[in-house]
Residue, then its C-alpha position, 0 to 999 in steps of 0.5 A: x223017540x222024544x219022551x212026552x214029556x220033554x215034549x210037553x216041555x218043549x212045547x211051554x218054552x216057545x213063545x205064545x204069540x195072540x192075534x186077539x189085541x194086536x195094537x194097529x195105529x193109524x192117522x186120517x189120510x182121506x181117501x185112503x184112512x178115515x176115522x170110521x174106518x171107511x176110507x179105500x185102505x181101511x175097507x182091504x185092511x179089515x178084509x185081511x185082518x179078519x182073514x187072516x183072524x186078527x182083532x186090531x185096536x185102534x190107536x189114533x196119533x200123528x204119523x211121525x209118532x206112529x212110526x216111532x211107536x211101531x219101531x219101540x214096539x209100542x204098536x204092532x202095526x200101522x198102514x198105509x206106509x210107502x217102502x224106503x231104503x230106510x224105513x227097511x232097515x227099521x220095521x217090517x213090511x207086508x207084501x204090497x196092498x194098494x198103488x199110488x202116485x205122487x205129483x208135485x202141485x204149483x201155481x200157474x202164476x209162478x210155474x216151477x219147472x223140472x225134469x230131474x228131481x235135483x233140479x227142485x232145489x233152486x225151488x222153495x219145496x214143502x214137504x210133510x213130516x215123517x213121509x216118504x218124500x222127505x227121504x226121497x228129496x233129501x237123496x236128490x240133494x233137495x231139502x225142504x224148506x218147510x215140513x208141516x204135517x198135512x196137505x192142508x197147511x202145505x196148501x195153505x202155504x201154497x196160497x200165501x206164496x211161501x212155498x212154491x211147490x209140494x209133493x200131494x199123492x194124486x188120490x188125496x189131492x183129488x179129494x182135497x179140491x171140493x174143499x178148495x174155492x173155484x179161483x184157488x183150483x183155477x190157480x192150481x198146475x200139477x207137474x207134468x213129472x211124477x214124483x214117485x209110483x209107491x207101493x202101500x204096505x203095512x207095517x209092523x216091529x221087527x220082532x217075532x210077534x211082528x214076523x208071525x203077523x206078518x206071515x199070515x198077514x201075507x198069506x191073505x193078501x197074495x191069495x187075493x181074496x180080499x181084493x187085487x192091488 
């Protein structure tokens, strides 16, 4: 038998981990993150987090610097993020919470045609910073020529000519078209290609805070009770 108190000192060793100011960091990316927290992935994050009874504290950046903050450990957490090789090595991810779909758009008065994604690269292809297109892209040997980072400015480019094609998720692109006047949607051609059908996650720094997160985090989402992906 252990005495009690060996116990007891056992116990005061282990590392106390608190679920109460978990630092989540997020961007908009409508319709998915919105700064009311309304937006289609926020309304299943908040679901799980209360769940699985963690209090998030919101901290807003640009996503390029999120991702570095969650592998320096400044964030604990962040979504919606899509799985790569590299990403992998880096930080943590949740099981999957959400599906998407990436499309390539173009004008209809300078098509772009392809049906191998290295085939892009005779193109002028813009991309957005810190996504996980850019990473896909470079794998085929296609470099973007211009990253900024939102739909918007790429569409803008779009428009002027100085790019000829960019890499949207379906969802975004739906609700980035109201903005857009009736001449600029009738210009507008979506490849018949998909790019890439990525599963959305959650991500955390890979510590032992990160991992104890996570497992309850996982726990939620397979049970299904804040909703099936």
């Amino acid at each position: 038998m252990i005495p009690r108190v060996s116990i007891l000192i056992l116990l005061s060793s282990l590392p106390f981990i608190s679920f109460s100011d978990i630092l989540v960091g997020v961007d908009d990316w409508n319709p998915y993150v919105k700064k009311d927290r309304t937006g289609v992935i926020d309304r299943k994050v908040s679901c799980i987090l209360d769940k699985a009874g963690i209090v998030p504290k919101y901290k807003t950046y640009p996503w390029p610097r999120i991702y570095k903050m969650i592998e320096s450990g400044e964030l604990d957490m962040s979504y919606p993020w899509a799985k790569t090789p590299q990403r992998s090595s880096e930080v943590i991810f949740s099981y999957p919470i959400i599906y998407d779909k990436e499309v390539f758009v173009y004008l209809n008065s300078n098509p772009v045609s392809w049906s191998r994604l290295s085939e892009l690269s005779i193109y002028r292809v813009g991309a957005q910073i810190g996504y996980s297109h850019v990473e896909l892209l470079k794998r085929n040997n296609v470099i973007p020529t211009v990253q900024v980072r939102t739909e918007n400015q790429l569409m803008g480019m779009l428009f002027s000519k100085r790019i000829d094609t960019f890499p949207i998720n379906k969802s975004v692109l739906e609700k980035l078209i109201p903005s857009l006047t009736l001449e600029q949607v009738s210009q507008l051609e979506i490849s018949k290609y998909t790019l890439a059908e990525n599963s959305m996650h959650l991500i955390f720094h890979k510590n032992e805070k990160g991992r104890k997160i996570i497992e309850k985090v996982n726990n939620i989402i397979s049970s299904g009770v804040c909703g099936k992906i």
